[in-house]
Structure formats: structure tokens, C-alpha cells
VEXRO-861434 format. One record per atom (N, C-alpha, C, O): residue in one letter; x, y, z. Coordinates in steps of 0.02 Angstrom, whole numbers, plus 32768, in hexadecimal, padded with zeros to 4 digits. Layout:
! VEXRO-861434
aXYZ
...
! end
This chain:
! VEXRO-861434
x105A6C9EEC81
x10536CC5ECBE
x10276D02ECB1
x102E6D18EC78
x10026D1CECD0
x0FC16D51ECDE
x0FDE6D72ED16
x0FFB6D56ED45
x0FD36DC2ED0B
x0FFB6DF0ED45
x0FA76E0DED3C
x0F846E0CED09
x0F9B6E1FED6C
x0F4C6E63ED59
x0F516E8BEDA0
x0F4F6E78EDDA
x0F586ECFED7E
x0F526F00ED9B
x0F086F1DEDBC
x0ED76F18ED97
x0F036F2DEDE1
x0EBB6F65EDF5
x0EBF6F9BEE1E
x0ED06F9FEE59
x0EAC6FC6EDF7
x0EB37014EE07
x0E587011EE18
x0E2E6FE4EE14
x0E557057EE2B
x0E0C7072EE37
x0DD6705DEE0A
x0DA5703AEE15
x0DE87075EDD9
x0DB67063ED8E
x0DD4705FED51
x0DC27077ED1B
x0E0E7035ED62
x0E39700FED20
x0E486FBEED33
x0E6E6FB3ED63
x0E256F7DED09
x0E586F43ED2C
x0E8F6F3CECE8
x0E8E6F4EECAD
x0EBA6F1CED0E
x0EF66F1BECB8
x0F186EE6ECC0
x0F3E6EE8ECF0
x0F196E98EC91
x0F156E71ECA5
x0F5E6E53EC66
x0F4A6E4DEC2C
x0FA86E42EC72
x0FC36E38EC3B
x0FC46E02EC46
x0FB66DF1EC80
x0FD66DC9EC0F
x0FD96D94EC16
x100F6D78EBD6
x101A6D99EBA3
x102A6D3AEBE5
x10706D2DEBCE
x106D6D14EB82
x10976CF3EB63
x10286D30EB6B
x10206D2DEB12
x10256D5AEB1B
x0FE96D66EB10
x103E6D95EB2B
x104F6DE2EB0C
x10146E16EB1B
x10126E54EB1C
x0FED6DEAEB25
x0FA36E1FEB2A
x0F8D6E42EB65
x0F8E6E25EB9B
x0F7B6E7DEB61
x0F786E93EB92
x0F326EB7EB7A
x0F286EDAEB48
x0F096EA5EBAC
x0EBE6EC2EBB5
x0EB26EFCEBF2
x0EC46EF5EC2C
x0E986F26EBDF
x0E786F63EC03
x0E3E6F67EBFF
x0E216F76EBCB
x0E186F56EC43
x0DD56F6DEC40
x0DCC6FA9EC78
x0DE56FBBECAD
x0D916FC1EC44
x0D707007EC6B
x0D406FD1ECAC
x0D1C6FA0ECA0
x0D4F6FEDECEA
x0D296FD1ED2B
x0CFE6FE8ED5A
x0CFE6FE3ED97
x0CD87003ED34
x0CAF7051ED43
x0C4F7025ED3C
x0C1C7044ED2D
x0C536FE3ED4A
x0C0C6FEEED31
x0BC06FF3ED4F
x0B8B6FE1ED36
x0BCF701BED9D
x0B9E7049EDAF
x0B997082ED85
x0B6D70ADED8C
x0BBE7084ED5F
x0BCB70D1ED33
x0BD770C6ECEE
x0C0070E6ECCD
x0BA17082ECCE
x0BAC707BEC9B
x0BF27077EC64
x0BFB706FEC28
x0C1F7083ECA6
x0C657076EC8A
x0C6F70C7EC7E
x0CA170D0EC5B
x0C5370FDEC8D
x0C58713BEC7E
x0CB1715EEC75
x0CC67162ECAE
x0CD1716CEC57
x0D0E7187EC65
x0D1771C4EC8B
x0CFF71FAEC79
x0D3771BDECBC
x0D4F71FFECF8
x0D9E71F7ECE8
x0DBF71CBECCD
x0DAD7243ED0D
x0DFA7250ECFC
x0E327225ED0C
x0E687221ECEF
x0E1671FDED4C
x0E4171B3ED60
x0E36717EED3B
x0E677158ED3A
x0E0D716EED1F
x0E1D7139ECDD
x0E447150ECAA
x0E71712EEC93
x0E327197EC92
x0E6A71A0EC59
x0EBB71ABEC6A
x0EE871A5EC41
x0EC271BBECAA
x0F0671B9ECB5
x0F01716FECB4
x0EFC7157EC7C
x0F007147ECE5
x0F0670F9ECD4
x0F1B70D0EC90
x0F4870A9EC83
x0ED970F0EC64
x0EE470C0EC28
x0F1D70DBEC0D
x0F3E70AFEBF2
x0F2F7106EC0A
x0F6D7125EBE7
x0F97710EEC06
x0FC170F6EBDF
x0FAC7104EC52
x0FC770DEEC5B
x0FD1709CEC5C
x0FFD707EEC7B
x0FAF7089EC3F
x0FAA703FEC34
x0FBE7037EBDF
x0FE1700AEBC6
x0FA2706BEBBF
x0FCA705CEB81
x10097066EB82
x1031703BEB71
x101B70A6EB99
x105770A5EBA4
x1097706FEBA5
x10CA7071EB83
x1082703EEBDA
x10876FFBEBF5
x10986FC9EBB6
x10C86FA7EBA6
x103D6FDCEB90
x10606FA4EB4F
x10886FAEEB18
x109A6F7DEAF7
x10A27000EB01
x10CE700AEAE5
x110F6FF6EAEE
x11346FDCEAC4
x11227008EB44
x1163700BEB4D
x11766FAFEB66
x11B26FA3EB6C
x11516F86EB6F
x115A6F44EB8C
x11606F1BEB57
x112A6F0DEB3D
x11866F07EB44
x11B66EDFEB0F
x11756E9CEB02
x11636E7CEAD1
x11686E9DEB33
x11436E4BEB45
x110B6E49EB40
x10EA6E16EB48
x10F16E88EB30
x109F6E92EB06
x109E6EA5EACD
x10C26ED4EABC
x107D6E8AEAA6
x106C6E9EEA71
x102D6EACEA52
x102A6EBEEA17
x0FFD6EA5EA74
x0FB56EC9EA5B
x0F9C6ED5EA9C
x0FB06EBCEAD1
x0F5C6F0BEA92
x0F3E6F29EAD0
x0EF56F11EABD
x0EDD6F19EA85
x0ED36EF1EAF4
x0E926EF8EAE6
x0E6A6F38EB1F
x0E886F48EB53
x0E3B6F4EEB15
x0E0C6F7DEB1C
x0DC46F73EB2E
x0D9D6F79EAFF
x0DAC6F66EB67
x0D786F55EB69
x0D3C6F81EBB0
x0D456FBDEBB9
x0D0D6F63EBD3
x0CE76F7AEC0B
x0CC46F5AEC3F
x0CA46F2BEC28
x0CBF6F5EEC64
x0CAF6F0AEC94
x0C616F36EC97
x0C4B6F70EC91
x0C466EECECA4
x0BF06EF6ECBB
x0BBF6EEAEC6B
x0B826EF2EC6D
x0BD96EDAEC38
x0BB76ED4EC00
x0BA66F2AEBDB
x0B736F39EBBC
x0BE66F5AEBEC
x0BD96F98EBD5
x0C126FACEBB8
x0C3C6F95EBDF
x0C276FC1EB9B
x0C596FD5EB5C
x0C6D7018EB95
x0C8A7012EBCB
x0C527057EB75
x0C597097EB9B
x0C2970C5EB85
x0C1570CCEB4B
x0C1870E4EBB7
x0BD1710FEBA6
x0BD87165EBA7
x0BB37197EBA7
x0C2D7150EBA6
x0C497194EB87
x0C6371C2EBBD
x0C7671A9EBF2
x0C657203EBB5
x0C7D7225EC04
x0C407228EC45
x0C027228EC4A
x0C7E722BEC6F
x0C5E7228ECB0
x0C417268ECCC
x0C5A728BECF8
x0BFE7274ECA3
x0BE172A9ECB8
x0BF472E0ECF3
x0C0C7319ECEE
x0BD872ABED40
x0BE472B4ED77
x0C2672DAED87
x0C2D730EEDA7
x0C5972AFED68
x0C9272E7ED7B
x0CB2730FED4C
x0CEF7317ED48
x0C937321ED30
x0C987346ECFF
x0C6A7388ED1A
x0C8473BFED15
x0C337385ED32
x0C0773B4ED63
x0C2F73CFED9B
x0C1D7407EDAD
x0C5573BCEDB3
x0C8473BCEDE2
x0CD973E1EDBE
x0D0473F2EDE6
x0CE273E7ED86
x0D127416ED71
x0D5873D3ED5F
x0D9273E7ED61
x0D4A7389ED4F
x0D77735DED43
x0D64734EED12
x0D277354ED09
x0D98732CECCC
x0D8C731AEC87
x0DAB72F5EC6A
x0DE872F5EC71
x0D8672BFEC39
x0DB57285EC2C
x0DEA7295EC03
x0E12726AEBF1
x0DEC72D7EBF0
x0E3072EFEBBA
x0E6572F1EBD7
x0E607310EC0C
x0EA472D8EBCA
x0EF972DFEBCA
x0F0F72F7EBA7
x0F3372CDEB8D
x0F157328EB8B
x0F567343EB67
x0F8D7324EB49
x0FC07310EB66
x0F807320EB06
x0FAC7305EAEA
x0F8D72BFEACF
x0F9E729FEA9D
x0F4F72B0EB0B
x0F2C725DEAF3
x0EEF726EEADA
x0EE67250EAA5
x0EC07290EAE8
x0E857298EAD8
x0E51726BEB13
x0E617251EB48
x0E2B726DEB00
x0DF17249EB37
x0E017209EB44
x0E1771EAEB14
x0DFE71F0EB71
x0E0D71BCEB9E
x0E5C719CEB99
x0E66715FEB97
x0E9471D1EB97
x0ECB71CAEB89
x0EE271B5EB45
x0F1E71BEEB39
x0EB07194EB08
x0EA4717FEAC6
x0E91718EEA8D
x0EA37173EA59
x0E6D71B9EA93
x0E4871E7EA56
x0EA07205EA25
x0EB371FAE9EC
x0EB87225EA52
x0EE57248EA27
x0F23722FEA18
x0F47723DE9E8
x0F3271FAEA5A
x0F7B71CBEA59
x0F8871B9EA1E
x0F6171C4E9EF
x0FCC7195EA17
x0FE47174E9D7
x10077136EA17
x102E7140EA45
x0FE170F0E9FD
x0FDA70A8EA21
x100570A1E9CE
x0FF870AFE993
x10447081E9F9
x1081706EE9CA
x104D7007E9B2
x10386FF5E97C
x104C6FF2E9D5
x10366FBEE9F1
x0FE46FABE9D0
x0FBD6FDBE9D0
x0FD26F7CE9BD
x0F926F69E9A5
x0F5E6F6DE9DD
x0F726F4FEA0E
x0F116F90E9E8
x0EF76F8EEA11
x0EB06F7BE9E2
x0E9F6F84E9A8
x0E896F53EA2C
x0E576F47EA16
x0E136F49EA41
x0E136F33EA7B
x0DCA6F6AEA1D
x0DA86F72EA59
x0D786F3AEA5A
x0D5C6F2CEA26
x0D6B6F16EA93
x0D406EDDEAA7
x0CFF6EF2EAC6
x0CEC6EFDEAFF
x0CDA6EF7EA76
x0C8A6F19EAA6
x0C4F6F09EABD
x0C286EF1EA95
x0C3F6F10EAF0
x0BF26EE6EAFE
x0BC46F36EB09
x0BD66F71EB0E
x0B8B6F18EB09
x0B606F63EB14
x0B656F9DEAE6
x0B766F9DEAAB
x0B526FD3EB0D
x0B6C700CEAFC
x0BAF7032EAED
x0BD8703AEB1B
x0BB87044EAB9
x0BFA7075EAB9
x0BE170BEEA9E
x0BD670C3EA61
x0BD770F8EACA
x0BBA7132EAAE
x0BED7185EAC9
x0BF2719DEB02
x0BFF7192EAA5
x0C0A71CEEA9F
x0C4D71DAEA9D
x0C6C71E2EA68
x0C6471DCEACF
x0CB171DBEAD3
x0CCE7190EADF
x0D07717BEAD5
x0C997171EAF5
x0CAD7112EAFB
x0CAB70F9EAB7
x0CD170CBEAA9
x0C7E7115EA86
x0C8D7108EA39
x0CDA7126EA0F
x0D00710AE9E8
x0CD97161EA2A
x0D1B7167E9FD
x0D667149EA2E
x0D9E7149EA15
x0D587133EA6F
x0D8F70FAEA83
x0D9370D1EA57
x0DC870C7EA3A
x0D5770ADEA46
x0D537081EA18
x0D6C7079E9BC
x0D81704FE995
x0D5B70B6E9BD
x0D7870CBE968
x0DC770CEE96F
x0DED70B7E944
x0DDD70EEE9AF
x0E2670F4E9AB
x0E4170ADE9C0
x0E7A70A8E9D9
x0E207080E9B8
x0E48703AE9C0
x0E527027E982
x0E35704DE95C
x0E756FF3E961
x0E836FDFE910
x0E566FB5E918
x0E336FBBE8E7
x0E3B6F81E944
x0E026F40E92F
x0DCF6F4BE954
x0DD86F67E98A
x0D9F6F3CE944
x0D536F3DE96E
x0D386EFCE956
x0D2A6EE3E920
x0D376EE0E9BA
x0D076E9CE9B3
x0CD36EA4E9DD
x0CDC6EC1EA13
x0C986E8EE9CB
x0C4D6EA7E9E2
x0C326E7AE9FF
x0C4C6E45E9EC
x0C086E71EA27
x0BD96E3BEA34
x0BA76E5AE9F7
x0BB06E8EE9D7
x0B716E2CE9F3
x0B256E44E9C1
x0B026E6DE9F9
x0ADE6E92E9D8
x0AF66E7EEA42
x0ACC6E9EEA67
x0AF36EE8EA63
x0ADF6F19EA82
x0B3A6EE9EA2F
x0B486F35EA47
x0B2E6F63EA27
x0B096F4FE9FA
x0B336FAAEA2E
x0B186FE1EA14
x0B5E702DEA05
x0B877033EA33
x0B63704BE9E0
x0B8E7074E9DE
x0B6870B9E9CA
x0B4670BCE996
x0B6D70E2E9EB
x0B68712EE9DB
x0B7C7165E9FE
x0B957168EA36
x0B6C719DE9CE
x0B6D71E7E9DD
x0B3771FBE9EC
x0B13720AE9BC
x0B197206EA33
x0AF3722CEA34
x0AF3727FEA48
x0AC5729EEA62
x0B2A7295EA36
x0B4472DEEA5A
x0B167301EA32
x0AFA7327EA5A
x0AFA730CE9F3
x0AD47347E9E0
x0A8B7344EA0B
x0A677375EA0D
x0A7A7307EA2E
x0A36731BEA50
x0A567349EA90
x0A2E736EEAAD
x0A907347EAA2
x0AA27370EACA
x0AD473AEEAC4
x0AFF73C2EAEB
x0AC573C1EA97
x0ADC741CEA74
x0B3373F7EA5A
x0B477412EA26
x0B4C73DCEA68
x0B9473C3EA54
x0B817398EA19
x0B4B7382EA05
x0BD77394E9FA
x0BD97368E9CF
x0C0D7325E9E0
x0C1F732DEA1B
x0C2472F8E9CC
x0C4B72C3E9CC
x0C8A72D8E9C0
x0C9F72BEE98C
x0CB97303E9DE
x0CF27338E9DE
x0D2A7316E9F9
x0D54733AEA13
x0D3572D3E9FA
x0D8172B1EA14
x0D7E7278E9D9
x0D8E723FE9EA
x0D697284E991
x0D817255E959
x0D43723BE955
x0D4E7205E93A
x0D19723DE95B
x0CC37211E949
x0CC07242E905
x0CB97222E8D1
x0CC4728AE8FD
x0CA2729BE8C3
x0CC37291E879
x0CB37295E83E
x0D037281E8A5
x0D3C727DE83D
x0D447247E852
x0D65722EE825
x0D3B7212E885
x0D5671B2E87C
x0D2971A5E868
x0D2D71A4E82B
x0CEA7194E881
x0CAF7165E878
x0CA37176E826
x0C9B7141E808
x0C9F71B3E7F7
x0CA571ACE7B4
x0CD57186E794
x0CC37177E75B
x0D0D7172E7A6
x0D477162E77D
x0D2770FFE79D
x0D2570D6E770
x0D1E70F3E7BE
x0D1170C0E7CF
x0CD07084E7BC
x0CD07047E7C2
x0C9C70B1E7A4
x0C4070A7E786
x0C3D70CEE75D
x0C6270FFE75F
x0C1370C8E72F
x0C1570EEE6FB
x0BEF712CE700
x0BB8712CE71D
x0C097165E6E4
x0C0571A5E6FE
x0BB771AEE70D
x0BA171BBE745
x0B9771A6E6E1
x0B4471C8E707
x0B2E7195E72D
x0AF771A6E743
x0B38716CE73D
x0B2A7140E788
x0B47715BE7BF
x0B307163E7F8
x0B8A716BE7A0
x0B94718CE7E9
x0B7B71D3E800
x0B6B71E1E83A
x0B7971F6E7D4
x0B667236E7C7
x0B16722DE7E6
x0B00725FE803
x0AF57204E7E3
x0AAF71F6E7F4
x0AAB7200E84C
x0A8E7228E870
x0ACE71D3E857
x0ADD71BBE898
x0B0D71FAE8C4
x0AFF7205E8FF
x0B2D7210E8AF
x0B4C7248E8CA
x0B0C7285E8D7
x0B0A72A2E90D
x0ADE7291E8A8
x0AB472D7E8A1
x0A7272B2E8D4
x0A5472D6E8FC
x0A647277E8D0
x0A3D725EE8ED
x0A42724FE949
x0A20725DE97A
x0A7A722CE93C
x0A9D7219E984
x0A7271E4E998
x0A7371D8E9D4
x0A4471BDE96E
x0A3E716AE975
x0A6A713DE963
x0A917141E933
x0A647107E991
x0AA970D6E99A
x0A9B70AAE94D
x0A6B70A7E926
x0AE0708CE94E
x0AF07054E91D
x0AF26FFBE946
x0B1B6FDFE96B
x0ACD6FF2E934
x0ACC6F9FE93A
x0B136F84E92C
x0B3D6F94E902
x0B146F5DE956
x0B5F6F3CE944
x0B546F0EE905
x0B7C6F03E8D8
x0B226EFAE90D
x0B0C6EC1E8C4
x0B196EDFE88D
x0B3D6EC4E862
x0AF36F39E881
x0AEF6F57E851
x0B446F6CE850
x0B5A6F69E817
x0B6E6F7DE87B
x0BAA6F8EE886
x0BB86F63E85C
x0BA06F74E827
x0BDC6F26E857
x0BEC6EE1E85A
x0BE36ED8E804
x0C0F6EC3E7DD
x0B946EF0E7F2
x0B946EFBE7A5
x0BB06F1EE77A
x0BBB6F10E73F
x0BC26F67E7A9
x0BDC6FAFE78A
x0C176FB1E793
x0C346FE7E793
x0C456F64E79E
x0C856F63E7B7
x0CAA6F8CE7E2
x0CE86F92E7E0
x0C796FB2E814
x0C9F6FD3E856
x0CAF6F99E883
x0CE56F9DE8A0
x0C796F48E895
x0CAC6F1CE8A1
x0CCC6EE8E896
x0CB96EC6E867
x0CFE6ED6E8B5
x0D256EA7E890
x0D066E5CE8A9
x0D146E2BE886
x0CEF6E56E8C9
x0CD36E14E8F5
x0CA36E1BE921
x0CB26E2BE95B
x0C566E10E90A
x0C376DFBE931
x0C236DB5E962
x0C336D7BE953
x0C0E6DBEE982
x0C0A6D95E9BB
x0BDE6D85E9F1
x0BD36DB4EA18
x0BC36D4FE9FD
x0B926D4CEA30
x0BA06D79EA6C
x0BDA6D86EA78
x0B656D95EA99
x0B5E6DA8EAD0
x0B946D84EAF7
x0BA06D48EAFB
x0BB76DC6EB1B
x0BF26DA5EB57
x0C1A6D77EB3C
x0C3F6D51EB5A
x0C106D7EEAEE
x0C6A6D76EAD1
x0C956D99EAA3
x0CBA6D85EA76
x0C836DDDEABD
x0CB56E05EA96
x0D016DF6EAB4
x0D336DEFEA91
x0CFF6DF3EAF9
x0D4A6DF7EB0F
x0D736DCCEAEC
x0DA36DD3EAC6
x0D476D89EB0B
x0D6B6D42EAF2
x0D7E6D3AEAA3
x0DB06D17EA96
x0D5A6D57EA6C
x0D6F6D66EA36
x0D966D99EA12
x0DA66D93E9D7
x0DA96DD5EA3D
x0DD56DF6EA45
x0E386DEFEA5B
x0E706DFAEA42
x0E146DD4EA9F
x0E546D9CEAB6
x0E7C6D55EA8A
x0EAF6D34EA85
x0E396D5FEA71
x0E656D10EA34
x0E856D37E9F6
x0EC06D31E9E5
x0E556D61E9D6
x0E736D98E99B
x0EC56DA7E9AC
x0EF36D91E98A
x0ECD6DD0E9E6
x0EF56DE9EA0C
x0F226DA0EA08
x0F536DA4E9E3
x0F1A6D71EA21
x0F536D43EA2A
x0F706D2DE9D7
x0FAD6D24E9D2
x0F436D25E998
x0F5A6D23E96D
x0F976D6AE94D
x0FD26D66E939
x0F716D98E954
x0F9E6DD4E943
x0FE76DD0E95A
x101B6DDEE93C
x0FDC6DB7E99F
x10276DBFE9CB
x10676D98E9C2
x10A06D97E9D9
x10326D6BE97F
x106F6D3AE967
x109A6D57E939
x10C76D39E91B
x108E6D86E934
x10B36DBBE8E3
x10EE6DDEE901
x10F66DE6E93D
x110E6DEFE8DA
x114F6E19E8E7
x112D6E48E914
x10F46E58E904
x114B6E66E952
x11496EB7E960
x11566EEBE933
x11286F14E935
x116E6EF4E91D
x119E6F34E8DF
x11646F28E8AE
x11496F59E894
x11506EEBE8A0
x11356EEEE869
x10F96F05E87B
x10E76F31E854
x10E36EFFE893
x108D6F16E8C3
x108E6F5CE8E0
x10596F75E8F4
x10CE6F81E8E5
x10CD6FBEE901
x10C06FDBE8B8
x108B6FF8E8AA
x10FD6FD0E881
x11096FE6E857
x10BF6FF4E82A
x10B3702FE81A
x10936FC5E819
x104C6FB5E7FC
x102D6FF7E826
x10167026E806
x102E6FF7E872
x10097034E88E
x100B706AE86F
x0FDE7086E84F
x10597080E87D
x107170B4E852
x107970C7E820
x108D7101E818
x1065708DE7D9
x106C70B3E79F
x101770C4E790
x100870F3E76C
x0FE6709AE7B1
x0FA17092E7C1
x0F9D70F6E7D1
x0F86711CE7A6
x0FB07108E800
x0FA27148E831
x0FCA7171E7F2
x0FAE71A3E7DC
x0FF87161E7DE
x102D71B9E7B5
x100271B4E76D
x100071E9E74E
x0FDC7174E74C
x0FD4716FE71D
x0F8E7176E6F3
x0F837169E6B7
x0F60718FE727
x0F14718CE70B
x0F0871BCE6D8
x0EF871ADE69F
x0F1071F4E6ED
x0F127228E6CA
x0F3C7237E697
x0F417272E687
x0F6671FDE66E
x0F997216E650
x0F9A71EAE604
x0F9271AEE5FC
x0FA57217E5D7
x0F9671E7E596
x0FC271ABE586
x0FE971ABE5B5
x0FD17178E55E
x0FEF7149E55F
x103F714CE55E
x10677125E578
x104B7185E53A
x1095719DE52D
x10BE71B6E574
x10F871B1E588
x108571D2E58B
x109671FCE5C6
x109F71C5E607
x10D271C8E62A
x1061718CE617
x106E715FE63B
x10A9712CE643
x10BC711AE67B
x10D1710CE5EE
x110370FBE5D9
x113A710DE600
x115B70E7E624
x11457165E5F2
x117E7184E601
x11717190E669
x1198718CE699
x113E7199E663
x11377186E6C8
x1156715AE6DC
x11807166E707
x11487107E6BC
x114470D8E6ED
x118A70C1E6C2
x118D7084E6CC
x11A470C9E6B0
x11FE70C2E68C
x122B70B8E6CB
x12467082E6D3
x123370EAE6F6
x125570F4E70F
x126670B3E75C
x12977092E76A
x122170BAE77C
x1211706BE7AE
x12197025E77E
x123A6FF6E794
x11FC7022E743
x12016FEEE745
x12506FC3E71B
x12566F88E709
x127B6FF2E717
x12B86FEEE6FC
x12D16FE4E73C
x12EB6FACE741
x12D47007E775
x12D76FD8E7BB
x12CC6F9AE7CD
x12EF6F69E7D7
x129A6FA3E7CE
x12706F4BE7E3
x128E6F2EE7AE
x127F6EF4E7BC
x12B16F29E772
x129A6EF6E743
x12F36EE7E768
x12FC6EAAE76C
x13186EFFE779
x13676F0FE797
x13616EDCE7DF
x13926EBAE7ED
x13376EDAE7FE
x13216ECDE831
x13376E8BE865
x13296E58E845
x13496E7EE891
x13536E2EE8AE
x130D6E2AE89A
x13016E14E862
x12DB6E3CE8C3
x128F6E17E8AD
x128B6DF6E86A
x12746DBDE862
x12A36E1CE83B
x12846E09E7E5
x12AE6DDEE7DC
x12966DB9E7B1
x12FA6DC0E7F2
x13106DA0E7DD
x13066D58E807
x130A6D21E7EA
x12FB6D5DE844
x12CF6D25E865
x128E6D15E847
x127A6CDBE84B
x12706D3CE82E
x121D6D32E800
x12516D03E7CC
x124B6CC8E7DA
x12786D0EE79E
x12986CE4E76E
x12A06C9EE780
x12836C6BE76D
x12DA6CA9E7B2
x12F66C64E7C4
x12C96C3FE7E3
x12C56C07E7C9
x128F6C4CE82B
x125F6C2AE83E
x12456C00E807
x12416BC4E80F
x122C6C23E7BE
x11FE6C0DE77B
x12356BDFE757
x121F6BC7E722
x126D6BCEE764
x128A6BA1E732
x12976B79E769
x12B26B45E757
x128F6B7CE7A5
x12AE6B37E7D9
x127E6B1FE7F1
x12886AEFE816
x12356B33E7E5
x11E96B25E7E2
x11DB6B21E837
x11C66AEDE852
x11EA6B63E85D
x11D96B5AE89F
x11CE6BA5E8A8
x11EB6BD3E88A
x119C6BAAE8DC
x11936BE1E8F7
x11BF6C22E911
x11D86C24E949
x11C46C4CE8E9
x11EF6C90E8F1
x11DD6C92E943
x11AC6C7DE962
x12296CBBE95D
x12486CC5E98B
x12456D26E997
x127A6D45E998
x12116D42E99E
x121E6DA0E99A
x124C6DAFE9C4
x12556D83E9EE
x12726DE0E9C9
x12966DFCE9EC
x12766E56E9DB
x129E6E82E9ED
x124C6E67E9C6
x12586EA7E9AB
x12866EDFE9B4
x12926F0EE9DA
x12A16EB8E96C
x12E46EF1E96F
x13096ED5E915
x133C6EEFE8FF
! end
């Protein structure tokens, strides 16, 4: 079963593999983000945290455009894609309990790039492009472009591309392992959506848990990461899930999640 929502400039489409896709629907406006998409998408993540019956988010833009970042226009007008508490387009700053992933065609530049960094997977078509171009315009990449995109490509590539604010090829992306799957023109979604349906076969707990020791643990030396992730996964290992992961593997049939 397929439920799909449509708001102004959000469609949100869940469907009964767990997946639930959000596209930006903006594409007279290059998919531009205004303050009503970022309330939206947040509400829509929202949605996939708390709904038992999803388990990954995909992320994407209708019209063959990723996002071309904030919406100038109303932004001239005294409106901004920042939320409080989320960062730009309800995402930049959130914590997505839940696996998300961005499905890109085209362009993704500025603040539509670091949507993209704040997703865990990036699948590309080969026609896409990713950048910062904020220093040709007195700004810098200030919602996670200037400390993600280093941890992600290796530091003076990104560092290049940041001072420069020329885009990255998804091909060249794709080499520098920013993506995870490239893909012909007008099939990022469809290879996103399948990624997404594999993932959703995994425990919940166990897929939150990976987020979370992923997010508390970058910065932290091996001893220190150890003593972090102790505590969840002495849970989970306690778990109905983990012990259905057991019994499913000795009765040779497909686990049953309940997350919990």
C-alpha cells in the first residue's frame, strides 16, 4: 500500500516497504528552500521517526534538480529556511534517529548541498553536480558544508572547493567516496528506493543504534568510543529484536522486527 501526501512544496510518499520518500516540489524554483518547505520536511521527518512502519527516509527534488539552496526571494522578503533547533531546511541541525538518504539528480548547491551531507547515503545520477558557491557571494557554507564536506573527501579537495565555490562532479564525487552509488540520469531515485528497501530489512534498534554511535563517536579516540557505545548496545544485545535476529538465523527464515 502507497499513502502520498501533498503539501505546497513537499510530496511525501510512504509506502508499505517502510520507505518513505520526500521530495522538494519547488521546480520553478529550482527546488529553492522557503520557510514552508522546511517546516514540512521536518515534518515529515518527524513522521519517519515516530511511525513504527518506516524505516528509512529518502530525500530527493522533482524536475531533475536536487536543491539550489535558499529561497532567495523570500528571504528578500524577511522569511528563512532556518528552524531552530533544525538548522536549514528543518535538517542541517536535526538528529534523524532513522537512516536517511539523498536521491540526487542535477544540482545540489549551497544549502541543498549540506541537506545532502546531513543525509547518511548519497545516490547520484552521473549529470549531478555538488557545491558551495557562498564565497562568490561574501558568505560562507555556515549550516555544516565547512566542517562536513572535509570529513567526507579528502581534506584539500574539499578545502579547494569550499575557497573556490566550483562544483564537484558527481563522477569525481563517486571517486572521492562522497558517493555511495552512482547512477544513470533519472535514476537516482529508483536506486535510492531500492538501497532504502534493502536497509529496511535490518533490525530498527539496530539501525538507530549504528546512527548513534556513528554521530557520539567521530571525534572520540578508540577507548573513549568503546566506553560511549557500551551502554546502547548492552540494550540491544537484551533486546526482543536481537533475540529474533538469533532464532530467525537458526530456523532459516526471515526475522520478524518488532523494535523493541
Amino acid at each position: 500500500m502507497t499513502t502520498t501526501e501533498v503539501s505546497s512544496d513537499l510530496v511525501v510518499t510512504g509506502r508499505e516497504d517502510g520507505v518513505l520518500t520526500m521530495t522538494i516540489n519547488r521546480p520553478a524554483q529550482r527546488n529553492a528552500i522557503s520557510h514552508d518547505v522546511a517546516v514540512q520536511l521536518a515534518a515529515a521527518l518527524d513522521r519517519l521517526d515516530a511511525d513504527p512502519s518506516l524505516a528509512v527516509g529518502v530525500l530527493t527534488g522533482a524536475g531533475g534538480t536536487f536543491s539550489a539552496g535558499m529561497d532567495l526571494k523570500g528571504f528578500a522578503t524577511g522569511q528563512t529556511p532556518m528552524l531552530p533547533g533544525r538548522g536549514f531546511g528543518g535538517l542541517t541541525q536535526a538528529i534523524v534517529r532513522k537512516p536517511l538518504i539523498a536521491a540526487v539528480e542535477g544540482w545540489a548547491l549551497g544549502g541543498g548541498f549540506e541537506m545532502v551531507l546531513s543525509c547518511d547515503v548519497i545516490v547520484a545520477a552521473e549529470n549531478a553536480n555538488f557545491g558551495f558557491p557562498e564565497v562568490k557571494r561574501g558568505l560562507i557554507a555556515g549550516e555544516g558544508g565547512v566542517f562536513r564536506l572535509p570529513k567526507r573527501i579528502p581534506y584539500h579537495v574539499a578545502v579547494t572547493a569550499l575557497l573556490t565555490g566550483e562544483p564537484i562532479t558527481a563522477v569525481d564525487g563517486k571517486a572521492l567516496g562522497l558517493v555511495s552509488v552512482l547512477t544513470a540520469a533519472d535514476g537516482a531515485l529508483t536506486a535510492a528506493q531500492d538501497l532504502a528497501r534493502r536497509i529496511a530489512l535490518n533490525a530498527p534498534l539496530a539501525l538507530a543504534l549504528t546512527k548513534e554511535v556513528l554521530r557520539q563517536t567521530q571525534t572520540l579516540d578508540d577507548a573513549e568510543a568503546f566506553k560511549c557505545q557500551a551502554p546502547g548496545i548492552h540494550t540491544l544485545s537484551t533486546s526482543e529484536d536481537a533475540h529474533e535476529g538469533a532464532v530467525a538465523f537458526a530456523e532459516k527464515r526471515a526475522p520478524v522486527w518488532h523494535g523493541r
